[in-house]
N, C-alpha and C positions, 0 to 999 in steps of 0.2 A: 352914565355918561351921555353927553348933549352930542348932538352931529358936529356942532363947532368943537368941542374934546378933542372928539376923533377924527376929526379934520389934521390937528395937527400932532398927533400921535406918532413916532415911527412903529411904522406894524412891522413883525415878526411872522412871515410866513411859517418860517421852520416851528416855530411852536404850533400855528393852525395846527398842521401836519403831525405832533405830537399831540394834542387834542383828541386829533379823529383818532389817532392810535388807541387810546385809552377808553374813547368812547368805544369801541369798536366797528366805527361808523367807513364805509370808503367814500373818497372824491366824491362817485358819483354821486350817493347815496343824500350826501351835504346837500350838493348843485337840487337834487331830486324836493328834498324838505325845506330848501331855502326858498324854492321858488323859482330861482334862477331861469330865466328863457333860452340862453345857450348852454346847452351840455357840458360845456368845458370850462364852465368861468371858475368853477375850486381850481380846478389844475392848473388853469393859468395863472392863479395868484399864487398859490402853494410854489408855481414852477419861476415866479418874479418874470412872466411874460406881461404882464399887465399890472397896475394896482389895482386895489383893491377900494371902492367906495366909503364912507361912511356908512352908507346905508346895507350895503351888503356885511361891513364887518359888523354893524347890527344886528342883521337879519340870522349870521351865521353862529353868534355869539349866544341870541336867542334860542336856536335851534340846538345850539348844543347845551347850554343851559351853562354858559360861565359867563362870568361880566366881560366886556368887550377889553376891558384892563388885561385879561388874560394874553390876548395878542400882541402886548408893547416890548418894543424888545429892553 
């Protein structure tokens, strides 16, 4: 998937969140291998305090090893 894709995606936090479950990854753990510079940016997407980027649902999609398709709701 292209940035323009997932630009217009609806993302599905609650799946991330069912993701890391399976992965047996936590929040932090994501934010920690994503890169992320604020500590809290999984939680605040997971919590729908913020969206979520293109680039981050890349990054994270990457990191956990499914195609970024996993998060549409």
């Amino acid at each position: 998937m292209t940035v323009e894709e997932i630009t217009s995606i609806e993302f599905a936090p609650e799946k991330l969140e069912e993701v890391l479950g399976e992965k047996g990854l936590t929040q932090a753990k994501l934010n920690e291998l994503s890169g992320f510079a604020n500590h809290n940016t999984v939680n605040k997407i997971i919590n729908k305090n913020r969206q979520a980027t293109a680039t981050e649902l890349l990054k994270i999609a990457k990191v956990l090893g499914v195609p970024p398709e996993t998060f549409v709701k």
